[in-house]
N, C-alpha and C positions, 0 to 999 in steps of 0.2 A: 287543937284541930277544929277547922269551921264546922259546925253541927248543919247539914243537910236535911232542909223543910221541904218536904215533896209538896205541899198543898202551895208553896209562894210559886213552884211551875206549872201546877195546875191551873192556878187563879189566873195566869199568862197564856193560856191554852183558848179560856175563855173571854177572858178580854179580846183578843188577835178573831173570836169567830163569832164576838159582837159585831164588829167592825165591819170582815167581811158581811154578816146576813145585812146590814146598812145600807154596804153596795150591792147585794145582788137584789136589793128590793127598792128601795126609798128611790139608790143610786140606779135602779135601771127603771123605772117609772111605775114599779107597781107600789100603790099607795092606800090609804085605808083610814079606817077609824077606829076606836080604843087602845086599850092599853097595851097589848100586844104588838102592835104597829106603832106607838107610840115609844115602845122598849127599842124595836126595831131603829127606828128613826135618830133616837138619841143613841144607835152605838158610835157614834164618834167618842162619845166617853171613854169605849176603850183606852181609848189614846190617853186619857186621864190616868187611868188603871197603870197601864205601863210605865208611865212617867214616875207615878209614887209608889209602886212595885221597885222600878228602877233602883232609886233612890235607896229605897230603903234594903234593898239586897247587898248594893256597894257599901254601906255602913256595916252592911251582915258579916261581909266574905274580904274586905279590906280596914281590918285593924290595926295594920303598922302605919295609917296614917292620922292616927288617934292623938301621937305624942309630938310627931313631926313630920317633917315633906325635905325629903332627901333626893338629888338628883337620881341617883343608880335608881332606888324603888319606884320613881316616878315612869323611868324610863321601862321598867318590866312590867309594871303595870299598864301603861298607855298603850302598851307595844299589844298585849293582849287585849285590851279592848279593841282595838282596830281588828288582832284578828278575830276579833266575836262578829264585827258587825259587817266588815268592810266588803270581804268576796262574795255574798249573795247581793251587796246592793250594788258593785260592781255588773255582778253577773245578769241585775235584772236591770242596768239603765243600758245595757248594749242591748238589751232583747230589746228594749222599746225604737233605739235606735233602727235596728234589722225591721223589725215589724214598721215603721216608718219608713224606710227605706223600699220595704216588699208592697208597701202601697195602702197597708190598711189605715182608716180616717180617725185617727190620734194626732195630727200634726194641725197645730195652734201657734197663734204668736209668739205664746211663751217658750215652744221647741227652737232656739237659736244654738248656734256656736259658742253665745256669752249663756247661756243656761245652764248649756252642758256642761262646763267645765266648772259652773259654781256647785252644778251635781256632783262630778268627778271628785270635788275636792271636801263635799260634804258641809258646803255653806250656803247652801240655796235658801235657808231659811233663817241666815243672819241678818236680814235685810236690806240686801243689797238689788231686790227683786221684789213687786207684791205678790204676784202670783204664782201659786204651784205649776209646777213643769216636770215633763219626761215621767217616769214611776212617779206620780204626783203624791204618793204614801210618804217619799222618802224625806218628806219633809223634818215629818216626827225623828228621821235617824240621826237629819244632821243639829234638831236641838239636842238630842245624847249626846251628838261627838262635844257640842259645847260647854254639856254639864260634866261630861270627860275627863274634861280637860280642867276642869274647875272642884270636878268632887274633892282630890285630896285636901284642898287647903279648906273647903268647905267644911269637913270632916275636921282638920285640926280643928277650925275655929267650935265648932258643932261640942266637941267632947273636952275641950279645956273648960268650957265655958258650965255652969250647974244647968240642972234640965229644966228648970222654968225659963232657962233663957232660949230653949230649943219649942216649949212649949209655945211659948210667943212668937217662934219664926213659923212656926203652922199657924199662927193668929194673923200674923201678917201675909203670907200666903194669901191667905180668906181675901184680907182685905183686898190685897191687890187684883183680886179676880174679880172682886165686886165693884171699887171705886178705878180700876182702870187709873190709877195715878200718871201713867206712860201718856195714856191717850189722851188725858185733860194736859198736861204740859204740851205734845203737840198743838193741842187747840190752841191754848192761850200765845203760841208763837206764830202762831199763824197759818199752820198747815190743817188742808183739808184732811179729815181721819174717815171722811164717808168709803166702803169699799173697802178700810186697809184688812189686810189680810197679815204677809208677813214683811210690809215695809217697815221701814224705820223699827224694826226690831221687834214689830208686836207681840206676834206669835213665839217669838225667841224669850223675850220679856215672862210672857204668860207662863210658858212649858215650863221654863227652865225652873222658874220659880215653886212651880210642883212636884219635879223633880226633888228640889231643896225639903220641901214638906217631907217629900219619905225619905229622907236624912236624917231630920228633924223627929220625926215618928221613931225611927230607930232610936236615937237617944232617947227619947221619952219613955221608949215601951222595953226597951232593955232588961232581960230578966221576968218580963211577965210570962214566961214558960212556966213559972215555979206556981203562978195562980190555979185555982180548979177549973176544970173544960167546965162549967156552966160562966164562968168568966168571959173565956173565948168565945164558948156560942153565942153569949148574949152579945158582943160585939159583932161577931159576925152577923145575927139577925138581925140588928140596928144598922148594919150595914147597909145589907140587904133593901132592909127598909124604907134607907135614904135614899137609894136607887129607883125605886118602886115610884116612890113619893115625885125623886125630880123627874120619872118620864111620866107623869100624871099634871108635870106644870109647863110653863112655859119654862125651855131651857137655859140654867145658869151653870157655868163651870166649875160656880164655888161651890155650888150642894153635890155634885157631882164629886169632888175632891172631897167633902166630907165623909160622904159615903166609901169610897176609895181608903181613906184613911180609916176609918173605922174597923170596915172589913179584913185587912192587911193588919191591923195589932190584932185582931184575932187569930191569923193565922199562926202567929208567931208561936202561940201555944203547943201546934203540930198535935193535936188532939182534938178528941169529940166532932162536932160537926166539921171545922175545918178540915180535917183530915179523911171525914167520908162523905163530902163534897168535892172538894179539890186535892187531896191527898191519894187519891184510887189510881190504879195502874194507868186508864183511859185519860183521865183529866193531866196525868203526866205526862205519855206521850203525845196527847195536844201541845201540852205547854212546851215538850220537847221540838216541836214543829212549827211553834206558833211564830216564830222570826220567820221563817220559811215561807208559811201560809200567809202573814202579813202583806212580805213581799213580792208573792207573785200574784194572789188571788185576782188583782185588779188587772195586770198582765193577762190572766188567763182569761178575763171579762172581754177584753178585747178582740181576743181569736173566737170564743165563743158565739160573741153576736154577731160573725159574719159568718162562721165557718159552719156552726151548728144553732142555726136561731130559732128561741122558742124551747129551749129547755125547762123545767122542774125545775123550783129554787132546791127541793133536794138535790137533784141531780148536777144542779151545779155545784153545793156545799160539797157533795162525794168526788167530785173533779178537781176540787181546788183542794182540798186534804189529802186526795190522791198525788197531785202536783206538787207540794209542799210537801209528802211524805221522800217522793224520790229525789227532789230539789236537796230536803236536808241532809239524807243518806250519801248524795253522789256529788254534793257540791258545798254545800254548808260544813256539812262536819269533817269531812274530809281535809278541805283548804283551814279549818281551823289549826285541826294537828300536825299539817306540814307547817305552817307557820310557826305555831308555837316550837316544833323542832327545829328549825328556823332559827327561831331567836334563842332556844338554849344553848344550841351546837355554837351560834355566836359569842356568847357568854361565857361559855368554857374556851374559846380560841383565845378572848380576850385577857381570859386571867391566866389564859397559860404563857401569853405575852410580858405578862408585867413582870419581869426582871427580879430576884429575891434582894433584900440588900445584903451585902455582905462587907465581913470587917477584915 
């Protein structure tokens, strides 16, 4: 049976309301000095957090792809993650649509018919487009649905292989954050890279490959539950640390994943500080909301600045948790469990099709 670590949805509670306090401050023009506003400023890291969270839970909670990748499993697996992610970012690329439509001033170049439908299909950010469009968040979901699609065989490769060789693909991780390998190849063929965003696969490049890190963290750190909680917290502080440190500099994605990784083989202990940090009832029903809160908060930024302008950046945080609290109760969890019955009730029609052999 998979063992359930409350602090790894915890940790996802607070990533998802880094991000938001980014936009409801940096991103609506209130700006500042020290370190506080400089934590502020770099929650785009969130996105970091979740990626190698990601990563490293599908390693947690999918182990029959440890030995091999079989059609049938592929197919109940995938079918679930679609329904984890699919109907709230459905649900909030029509609200932007409607809110477009009702007139308020969200409509950009990047809002086409060819935009939508690479939203629709959760490939806006394979690079077929530089720029974000529509729920412009949902960029991050459609590098998931990439790394998706890709974890199981990831995974064989990840746990056939001994864990210095998993050690080394979070080494190269680093590097590719730091040396941009992607981006010097375009250079040297010719293309300009000034501006790119998520052309020619940048951003898909980047993410996905952090994702891969907390895959890779999983096989490394496998079993360090059995270590003493001064193990985990000492990770976790060094986490911590590294965080601290990158929003004290200029911003790099690789110390940022460091930090990310650090903190995340801490949790895995489910003891001592992890667990009375992000193991607590609150920090799990954030991270219980935190796909919800992700994806409306910036939706909800929208109605706000015309409808009620001049809000408290409290009182906007207590809107958008508000929002994301009903959002998940009435639309998120709801559309997940019909789906998933869905797909089992199909499952069983199927094998009750298949004919027995007989002599």
């Amino acid at each position: 049976m998979i063992r359930n670590i409350p602090a790894l949805t915890g940790v996802r509670g607070y990533a998802a309301l880094w991000v938001v306090l980014m936009h409801y401050t940096w991103g609506a023009g209130i700006k500042g000095d020290g370190l506080f506003m400089h934590i502020l400023l770099y929650g785009f890291s969130g996105v970091i957090v979740f990626l190698v969270l990601s990563g490293f839970v599908m390693a947690h909670v999918y182990p029959e792809f440890r030995k091999s990748v079989n059609p049938a499993p592929y197919r109940a697996y995938f079918y679930k993650r679609i329904a984890r992610i699919y109907p709230m970012h459905l649900v909030t690329l029509f609200a932007f649509l409607a809110l477009m439509k009702a007139g308020y001033p969200i409509e950009t170049p990047n809002e086409t018919a060819y935009t939508f439908g690479l939203n629709l299909l959760l490939i806006q950010a394979w690079g077929f487009v530089n720029q974000f469009s529509w729920n412009a968040l949902s960029w991050t979901i459609s590098v998931e649905m990439f790394a998706y699609i890709w974890f199981p065989f990831t995974a064989l490769v990840m746990f056939k292989l001994p864990r210095f060789f998993a050690a080394a693909v979070m080494a190269g991780v680093v590097w590719i954050l730091i040396e941009m390998p992607h981006v010097r190849l375009l250079q040297s063929a010719g293309i300009d890279v000034n501006g790119i965003v998520l052309a020619h696969g940048n951003f898909l490049i980047q993410f996905s490959s952090v994702f891969v890190a907390g895959v890779a963290l999983y096989r490394v750190v496998e079993g360090i539950d059995k270590l003493p909680a001064a193990v985990s917290d000492g990770l976790i502080i060094a986490g911590i640390a590294v965080f601290a440190y990158a929003c004290a500099t200029p911003f790099h994605s690789w110390i940022m994943t460091c930090g990310a990784l650090l903190l995340i083989a801490g949790l895995l202990c489910d003891k001592g500080l992890g667990r009375l940090l992000f193991g607590n009832r609150v920090s799990v029903f954030l991270g219980e909301i935190s796909y919800s809160l992700y994806l409306t908060h910036f939706l909800l930024n929208v109605v706000l600045s015309i409808e009620i302008a001049g809000l408290r950046l409290a009182d906007k945080i207590s809107l958008a948790i508000c929002t994301a609290t009903i959002s998940y109760y009435l639309i998120e969890r709801p559309s997940r469990r019909i789906l998933r019955k869905l797909g089992t009730r199909r499952k069983m029609v199927a094998q009750a099709d298949v004919v027995p052999a007989t002599t």
